[in-house]
N, CA, C and O atoms as a GROMACS GRO file, in nm:
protein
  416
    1UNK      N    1   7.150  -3.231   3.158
    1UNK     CA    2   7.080  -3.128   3.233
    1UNK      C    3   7.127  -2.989   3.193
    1UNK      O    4   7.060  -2.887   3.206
    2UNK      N    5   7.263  -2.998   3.136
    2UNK     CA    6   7.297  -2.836   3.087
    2UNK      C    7   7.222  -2.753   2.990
    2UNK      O    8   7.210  -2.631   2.994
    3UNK      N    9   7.159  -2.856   2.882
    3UNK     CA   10   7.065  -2.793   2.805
    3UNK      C   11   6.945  -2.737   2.865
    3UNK      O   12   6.905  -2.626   2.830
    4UNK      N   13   6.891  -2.800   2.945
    4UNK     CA   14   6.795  -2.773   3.046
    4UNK      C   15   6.821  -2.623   3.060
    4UNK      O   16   6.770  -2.523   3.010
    5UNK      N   17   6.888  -2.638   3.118
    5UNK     CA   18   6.949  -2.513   3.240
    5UNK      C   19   6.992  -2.405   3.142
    5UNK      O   20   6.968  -2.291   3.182
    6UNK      N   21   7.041  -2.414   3.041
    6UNK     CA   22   7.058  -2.289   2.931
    6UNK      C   23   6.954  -2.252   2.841
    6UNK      O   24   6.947  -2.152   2.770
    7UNK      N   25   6.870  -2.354   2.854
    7UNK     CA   26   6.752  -2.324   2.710
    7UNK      C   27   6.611  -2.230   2.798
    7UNK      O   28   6.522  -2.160   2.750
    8UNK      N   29   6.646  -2.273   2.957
    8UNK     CA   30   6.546  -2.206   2.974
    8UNK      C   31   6.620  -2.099   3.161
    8UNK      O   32   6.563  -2.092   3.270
    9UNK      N   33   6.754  -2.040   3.120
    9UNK     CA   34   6.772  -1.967   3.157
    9UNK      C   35   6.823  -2.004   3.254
    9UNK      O   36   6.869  -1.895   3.288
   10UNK      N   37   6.867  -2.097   3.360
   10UNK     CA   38   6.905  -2.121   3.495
   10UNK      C   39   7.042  -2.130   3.520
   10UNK      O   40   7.121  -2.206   3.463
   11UNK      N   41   7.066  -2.044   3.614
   11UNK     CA   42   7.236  -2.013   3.619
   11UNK      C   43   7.220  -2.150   3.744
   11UNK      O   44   7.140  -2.204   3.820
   12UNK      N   45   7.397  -2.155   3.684
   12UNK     CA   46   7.446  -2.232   3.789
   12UNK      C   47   7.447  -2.205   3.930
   12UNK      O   48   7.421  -2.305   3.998
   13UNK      N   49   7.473  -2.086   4.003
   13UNK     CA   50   7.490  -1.992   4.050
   13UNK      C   51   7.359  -2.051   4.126
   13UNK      O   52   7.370  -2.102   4.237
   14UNK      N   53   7.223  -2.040   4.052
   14UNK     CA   54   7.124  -2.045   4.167
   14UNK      C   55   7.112  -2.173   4.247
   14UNK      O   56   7.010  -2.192   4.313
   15UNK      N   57   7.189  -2.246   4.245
   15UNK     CA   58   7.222  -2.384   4.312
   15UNK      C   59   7.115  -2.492   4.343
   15UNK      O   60   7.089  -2.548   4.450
   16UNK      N   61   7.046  -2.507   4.190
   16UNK     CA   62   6.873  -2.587   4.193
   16UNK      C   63   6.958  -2.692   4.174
   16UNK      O   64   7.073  -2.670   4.138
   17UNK      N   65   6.902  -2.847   4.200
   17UNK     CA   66   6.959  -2.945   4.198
   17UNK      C   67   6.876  -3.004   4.042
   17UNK      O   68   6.803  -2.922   3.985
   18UNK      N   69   6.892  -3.153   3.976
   18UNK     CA   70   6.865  -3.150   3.891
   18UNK      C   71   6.714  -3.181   3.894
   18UNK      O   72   6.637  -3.138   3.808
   19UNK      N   73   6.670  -3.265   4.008
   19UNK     CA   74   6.527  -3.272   4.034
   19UNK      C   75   6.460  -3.105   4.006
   19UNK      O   76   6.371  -3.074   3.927
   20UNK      N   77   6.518  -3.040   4.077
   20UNK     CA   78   6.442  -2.900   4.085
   20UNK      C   79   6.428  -2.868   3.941
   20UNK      O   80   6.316  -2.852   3.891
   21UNK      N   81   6.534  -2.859   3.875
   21UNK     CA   82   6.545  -2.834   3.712
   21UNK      C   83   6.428  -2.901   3.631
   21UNK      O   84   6.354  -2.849   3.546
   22UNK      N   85   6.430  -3.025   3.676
   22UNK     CA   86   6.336  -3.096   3.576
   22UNK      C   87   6.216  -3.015   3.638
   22UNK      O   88   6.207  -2.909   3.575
   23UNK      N   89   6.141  -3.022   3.715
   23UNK     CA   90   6.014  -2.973   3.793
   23UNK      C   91   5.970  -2.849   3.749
   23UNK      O   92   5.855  -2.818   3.718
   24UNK      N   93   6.097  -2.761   3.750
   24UNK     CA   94   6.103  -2.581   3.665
   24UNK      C   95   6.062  -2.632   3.534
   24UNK      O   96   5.963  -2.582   3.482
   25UNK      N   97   6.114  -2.708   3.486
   25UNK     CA   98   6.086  -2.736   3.286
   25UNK      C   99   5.994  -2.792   3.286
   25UNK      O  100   5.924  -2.753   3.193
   26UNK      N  101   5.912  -2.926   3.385
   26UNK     CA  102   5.820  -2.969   3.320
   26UNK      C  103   5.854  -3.063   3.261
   26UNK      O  104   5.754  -3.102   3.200
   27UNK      N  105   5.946  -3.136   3.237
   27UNK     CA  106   6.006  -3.258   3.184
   27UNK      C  107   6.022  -3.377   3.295
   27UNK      O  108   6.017  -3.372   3.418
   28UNK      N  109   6.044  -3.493   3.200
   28UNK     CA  110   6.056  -3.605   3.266
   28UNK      C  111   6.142  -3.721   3.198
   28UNK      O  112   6.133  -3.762   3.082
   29UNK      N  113   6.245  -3.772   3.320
   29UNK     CA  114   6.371  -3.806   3.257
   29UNK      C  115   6.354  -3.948   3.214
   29UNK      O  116   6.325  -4.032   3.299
   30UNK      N  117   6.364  -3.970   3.136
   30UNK     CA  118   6.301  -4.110   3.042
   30UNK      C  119   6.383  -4.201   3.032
   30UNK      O  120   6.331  -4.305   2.993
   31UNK      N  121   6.499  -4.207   3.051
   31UNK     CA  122   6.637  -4.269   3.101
   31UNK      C  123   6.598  -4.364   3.204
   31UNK      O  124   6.606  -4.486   3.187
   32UNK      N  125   6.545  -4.294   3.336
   32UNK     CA  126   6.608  -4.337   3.465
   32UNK      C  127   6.486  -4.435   3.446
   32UNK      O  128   6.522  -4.552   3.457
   33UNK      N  129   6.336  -4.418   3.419
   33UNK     CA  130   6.294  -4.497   3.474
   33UNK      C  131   6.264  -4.668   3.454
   33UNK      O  132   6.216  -4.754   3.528
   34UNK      N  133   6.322  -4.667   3.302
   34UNK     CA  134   6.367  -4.833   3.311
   34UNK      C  135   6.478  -4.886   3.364
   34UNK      O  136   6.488  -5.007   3.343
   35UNK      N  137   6.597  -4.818   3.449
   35UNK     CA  138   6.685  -4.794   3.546
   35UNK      C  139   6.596  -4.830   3.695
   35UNK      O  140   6.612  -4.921   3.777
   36UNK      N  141   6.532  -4.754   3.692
   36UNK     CA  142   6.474  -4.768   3.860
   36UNK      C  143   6.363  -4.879   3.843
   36UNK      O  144   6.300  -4.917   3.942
   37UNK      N  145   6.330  -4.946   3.687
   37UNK     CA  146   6.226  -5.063   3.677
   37UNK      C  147   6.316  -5.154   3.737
   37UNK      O  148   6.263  -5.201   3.838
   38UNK      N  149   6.451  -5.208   3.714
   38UNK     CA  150   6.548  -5.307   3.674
   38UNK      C  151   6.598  -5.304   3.809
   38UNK      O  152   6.642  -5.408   3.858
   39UNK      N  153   6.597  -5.182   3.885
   39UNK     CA  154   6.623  -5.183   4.040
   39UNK      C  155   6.554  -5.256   4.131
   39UNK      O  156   6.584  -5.338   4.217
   40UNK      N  157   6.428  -5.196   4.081
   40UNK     CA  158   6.288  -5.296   4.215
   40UNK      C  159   6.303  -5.445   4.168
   40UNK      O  160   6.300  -5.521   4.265
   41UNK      N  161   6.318  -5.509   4.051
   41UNK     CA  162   6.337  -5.631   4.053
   41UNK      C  163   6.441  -5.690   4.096
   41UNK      O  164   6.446  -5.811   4.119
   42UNK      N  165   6.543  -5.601   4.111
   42UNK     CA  166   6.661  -5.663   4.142
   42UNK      C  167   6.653  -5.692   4.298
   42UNK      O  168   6.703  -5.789   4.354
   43UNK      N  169   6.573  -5.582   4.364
   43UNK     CA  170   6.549  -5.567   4.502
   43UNK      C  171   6.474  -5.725   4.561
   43UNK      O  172   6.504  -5.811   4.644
   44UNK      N  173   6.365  -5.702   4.466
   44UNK     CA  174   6.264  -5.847   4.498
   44UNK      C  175   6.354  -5.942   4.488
   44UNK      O  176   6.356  -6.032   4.572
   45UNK      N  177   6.441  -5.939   4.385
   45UNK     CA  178   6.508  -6.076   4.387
   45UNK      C  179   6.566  -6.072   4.525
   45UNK      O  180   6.512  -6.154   4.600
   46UNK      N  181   6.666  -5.996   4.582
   46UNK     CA  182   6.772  -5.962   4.709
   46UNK      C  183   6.691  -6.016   4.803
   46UNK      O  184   6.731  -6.110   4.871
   47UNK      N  185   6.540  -5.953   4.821
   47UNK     CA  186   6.478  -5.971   4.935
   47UNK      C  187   6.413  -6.087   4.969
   47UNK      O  188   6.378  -6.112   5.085
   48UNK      N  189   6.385  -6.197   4.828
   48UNK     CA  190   6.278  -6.293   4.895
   48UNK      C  191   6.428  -6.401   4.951
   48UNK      O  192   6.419  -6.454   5.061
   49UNK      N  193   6.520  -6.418   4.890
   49UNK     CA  194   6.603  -6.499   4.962
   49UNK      C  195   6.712  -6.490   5.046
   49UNK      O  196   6.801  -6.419   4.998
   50UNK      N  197   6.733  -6.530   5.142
   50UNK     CA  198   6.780  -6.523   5.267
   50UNK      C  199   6.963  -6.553   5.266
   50UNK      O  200   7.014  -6.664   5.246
   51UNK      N  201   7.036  -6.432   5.290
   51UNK     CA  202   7.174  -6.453   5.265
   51UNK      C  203   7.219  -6.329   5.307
   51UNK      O  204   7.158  -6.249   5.377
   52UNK      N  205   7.354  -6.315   5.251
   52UNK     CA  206   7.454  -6.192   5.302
   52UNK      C  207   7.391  -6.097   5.226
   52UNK      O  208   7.402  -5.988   5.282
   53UNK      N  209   7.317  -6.088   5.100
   53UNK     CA  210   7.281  -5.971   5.063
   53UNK      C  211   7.208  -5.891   5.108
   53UNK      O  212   7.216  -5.771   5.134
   54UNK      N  213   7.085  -6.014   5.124
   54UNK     CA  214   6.957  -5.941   5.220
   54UNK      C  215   7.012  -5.889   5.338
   54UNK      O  216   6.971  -5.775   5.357
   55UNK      N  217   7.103  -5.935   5.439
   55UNK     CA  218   7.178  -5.881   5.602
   55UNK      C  219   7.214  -5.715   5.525
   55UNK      O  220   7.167  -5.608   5.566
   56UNK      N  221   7.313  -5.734   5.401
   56UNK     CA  222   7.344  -5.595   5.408
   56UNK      C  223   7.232  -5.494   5.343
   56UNK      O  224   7.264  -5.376   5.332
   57UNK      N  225   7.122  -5.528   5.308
   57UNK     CA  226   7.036  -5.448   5.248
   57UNK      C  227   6.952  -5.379   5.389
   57UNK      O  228   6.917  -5.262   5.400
   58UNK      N  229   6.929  -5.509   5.507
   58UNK     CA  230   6.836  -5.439   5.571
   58UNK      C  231   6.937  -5.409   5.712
   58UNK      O  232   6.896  -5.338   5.803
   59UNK      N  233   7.026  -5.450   5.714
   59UNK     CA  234   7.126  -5.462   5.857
   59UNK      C  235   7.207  -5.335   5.885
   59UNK      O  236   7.238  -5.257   5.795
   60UNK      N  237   7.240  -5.318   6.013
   60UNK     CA  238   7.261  -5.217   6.034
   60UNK      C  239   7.425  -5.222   6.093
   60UNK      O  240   7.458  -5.284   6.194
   61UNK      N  241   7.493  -5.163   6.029
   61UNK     CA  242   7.687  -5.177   6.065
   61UNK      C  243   7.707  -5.085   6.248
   61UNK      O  244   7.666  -4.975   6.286
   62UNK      N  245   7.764  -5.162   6.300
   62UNK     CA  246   7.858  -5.074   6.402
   62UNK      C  247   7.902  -5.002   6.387
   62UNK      O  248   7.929  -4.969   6.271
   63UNK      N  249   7.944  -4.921   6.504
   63UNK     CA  250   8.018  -4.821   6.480
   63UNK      C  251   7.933  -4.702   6.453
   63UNK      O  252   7.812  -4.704   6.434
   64UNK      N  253   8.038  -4.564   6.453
   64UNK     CA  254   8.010  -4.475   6.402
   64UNK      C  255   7.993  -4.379   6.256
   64UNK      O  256   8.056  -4.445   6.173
   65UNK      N  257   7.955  -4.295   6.209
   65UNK     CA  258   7.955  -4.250   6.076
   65UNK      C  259   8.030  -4.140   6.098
   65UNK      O  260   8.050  -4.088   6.208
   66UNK      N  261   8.092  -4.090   5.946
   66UNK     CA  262   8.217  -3.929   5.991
   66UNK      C  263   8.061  -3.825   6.028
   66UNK      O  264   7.948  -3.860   6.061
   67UNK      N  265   8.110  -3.718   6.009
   67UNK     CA  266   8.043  -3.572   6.064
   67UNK      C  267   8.009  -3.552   5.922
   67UNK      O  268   7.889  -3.530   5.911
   68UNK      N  269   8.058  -3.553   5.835
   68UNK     CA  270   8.051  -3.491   5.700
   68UNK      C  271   7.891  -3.562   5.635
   68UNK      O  272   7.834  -3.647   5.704
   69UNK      N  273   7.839  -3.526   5.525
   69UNK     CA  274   7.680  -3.538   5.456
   69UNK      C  275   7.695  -3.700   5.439
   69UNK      O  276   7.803  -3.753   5.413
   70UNK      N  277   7.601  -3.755   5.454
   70UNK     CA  278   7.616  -3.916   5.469
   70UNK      C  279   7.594  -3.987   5.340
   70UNK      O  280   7.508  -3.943   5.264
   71UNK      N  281   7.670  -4.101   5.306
   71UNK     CA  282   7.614  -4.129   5.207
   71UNK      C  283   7.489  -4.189   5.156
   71UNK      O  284   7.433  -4.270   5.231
   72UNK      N  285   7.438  -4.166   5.047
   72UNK     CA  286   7.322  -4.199   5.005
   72UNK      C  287   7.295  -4.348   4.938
   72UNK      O  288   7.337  -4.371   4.824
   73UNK      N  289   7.217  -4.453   5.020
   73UNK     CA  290   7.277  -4.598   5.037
   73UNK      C  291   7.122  -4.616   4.905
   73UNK      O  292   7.048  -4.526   4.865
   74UNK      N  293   7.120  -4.769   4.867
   74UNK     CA  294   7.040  -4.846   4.778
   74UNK      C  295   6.884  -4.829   4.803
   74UNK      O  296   6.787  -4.824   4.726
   75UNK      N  297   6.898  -4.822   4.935
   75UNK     CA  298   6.766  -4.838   5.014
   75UNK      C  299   6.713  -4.703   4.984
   75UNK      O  300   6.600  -4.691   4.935
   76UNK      N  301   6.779  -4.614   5.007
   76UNK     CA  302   6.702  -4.458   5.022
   76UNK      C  303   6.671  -4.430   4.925
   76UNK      O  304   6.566  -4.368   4.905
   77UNK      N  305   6.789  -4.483   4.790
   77UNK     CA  306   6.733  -4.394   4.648
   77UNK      C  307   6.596  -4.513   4.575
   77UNK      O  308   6.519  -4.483   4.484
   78UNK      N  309   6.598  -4.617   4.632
   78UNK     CA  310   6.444  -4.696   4.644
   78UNK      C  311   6.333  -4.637   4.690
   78UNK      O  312   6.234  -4.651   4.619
   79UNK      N  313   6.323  -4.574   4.789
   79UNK     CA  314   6.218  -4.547   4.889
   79UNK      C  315   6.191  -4.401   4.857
   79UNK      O  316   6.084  -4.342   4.874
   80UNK      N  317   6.309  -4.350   4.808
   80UNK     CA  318   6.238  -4.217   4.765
   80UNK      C  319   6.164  -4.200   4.598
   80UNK      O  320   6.095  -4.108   4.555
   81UNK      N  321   6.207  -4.319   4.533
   81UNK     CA  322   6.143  -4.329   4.443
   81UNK      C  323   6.016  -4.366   4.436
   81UNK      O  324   5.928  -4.308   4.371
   82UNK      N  325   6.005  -4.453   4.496
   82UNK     CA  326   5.886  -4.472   4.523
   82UNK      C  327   5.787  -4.392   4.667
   82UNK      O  328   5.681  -4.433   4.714
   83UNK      N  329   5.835  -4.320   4.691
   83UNK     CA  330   5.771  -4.269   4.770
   83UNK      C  331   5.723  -4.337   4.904
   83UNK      O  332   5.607  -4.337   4.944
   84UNK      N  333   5.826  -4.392   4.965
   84UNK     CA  334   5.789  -4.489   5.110
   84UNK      C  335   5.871  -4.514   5.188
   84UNK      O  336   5.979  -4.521   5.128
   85UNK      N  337   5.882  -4.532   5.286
   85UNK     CA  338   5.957  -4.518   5.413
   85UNK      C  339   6.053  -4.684   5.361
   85UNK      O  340   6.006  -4.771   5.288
   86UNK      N  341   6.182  -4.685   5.422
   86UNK     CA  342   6.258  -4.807   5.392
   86UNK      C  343   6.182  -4.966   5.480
   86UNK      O  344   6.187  -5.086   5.454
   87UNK      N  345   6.132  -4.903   5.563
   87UNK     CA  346   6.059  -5.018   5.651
   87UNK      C  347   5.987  -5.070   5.552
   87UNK      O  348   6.008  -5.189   5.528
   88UNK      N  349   5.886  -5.001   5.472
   88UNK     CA  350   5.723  -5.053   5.419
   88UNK      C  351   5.787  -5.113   5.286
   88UNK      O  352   5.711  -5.186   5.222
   89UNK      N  353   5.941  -5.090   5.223
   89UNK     CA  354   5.980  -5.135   5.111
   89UNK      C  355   5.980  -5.306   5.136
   89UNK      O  356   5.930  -5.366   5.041
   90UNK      N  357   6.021  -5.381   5.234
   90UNK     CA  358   6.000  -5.490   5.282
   90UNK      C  359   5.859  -5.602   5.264
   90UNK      O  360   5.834  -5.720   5.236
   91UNK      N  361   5.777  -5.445   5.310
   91UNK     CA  362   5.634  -5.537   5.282
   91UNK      C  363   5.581  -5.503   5.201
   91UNK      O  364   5.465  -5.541   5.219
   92UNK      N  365   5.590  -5.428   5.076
   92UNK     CA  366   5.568  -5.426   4.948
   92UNK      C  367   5.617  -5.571   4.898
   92UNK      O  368   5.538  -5.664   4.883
   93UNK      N  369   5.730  -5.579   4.878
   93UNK     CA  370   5.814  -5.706   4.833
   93UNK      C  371   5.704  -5.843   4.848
   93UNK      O  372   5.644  -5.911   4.765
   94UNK      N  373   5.711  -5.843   4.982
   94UNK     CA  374   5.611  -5.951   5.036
   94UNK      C  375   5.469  -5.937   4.959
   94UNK      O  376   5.411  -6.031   4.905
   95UNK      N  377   5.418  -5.790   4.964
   95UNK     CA  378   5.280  -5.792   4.915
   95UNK      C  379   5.280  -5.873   4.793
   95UNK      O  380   5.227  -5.983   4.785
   96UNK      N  381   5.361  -5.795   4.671
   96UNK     CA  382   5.433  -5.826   4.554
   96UNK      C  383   5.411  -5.961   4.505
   96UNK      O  384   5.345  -5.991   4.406
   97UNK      N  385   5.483  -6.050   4.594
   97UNK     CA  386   5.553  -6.183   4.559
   97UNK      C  387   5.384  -6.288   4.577
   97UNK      O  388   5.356  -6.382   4.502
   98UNK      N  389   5.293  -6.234   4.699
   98UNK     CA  390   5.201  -6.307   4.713
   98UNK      C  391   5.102  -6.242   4.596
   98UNK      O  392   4.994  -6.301   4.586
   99UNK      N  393   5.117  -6.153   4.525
   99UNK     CA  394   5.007  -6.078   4.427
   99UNK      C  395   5.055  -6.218   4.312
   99UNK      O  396   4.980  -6.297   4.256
  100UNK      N  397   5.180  -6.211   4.308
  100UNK     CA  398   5.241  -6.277   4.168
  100UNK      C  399   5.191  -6.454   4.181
  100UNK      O  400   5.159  -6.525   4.086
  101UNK      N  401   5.196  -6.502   4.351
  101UNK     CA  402   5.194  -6.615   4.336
  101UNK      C  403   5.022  -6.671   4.319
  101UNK      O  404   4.979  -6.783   4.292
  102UNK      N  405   4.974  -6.583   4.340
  102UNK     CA  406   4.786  -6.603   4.322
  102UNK      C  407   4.752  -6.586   4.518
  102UNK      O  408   4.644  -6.619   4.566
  103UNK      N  409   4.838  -6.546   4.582
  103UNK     CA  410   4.740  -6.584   4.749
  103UNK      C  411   4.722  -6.439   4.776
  103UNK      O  412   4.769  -6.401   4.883
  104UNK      N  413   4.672  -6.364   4.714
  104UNK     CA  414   4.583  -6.242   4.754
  104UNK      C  415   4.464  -6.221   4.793
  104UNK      O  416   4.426  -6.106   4.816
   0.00000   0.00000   0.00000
């Protein structure tokens, strides 16, 4: 992203994040998105079968969280990729799995 940010002028200083950067340039990061392909399958896999993974993907821990910026969990950087609330990521999956098996 530093080339970014020097080739077309953006100080550090103005505190754009790297999304913003790309959006200012007009570029698109070609990296991530066979990264975020290899994610949703990994997800489908997590979600159609029933175990400790799926509890911690959709389950919710006790207790309290600190005061400080929260962390940014599996689910969110899913849902914002795709553009959908963490609930509807569930029934995508489902949609998904019945598209693949022929009962659409």
């Amino acid at each position: 992203m530093w080339f970014l940010r020097r080739t077309f002028r953006i100080s550090w200083t103005e505190k754009k994040t790297k999304e913003e950067v790309l959006r200012l340039t007009d570029t698109d990061r070609l990296l991530l998105r066979p990264i975020r392909k290899r994610q949703m399958e990994f997800f489908g896999h997590l979600n159609r079968h029933d175990g400790q993974e799926k509890l911690l993907l959709h389950g919710k821990m006790e207790g309290r969280r600190a005061r400080s910026r929260q962390p940014q969990t599996f689910m969110d950087s899913l849902s914002r990729f795709i553009n959908r609330p963490n609930k509807s990521l569930s029934k995508l999956d489902i949609y998904m799995t019945a598209e693949r098996n022929g009962n659409s």
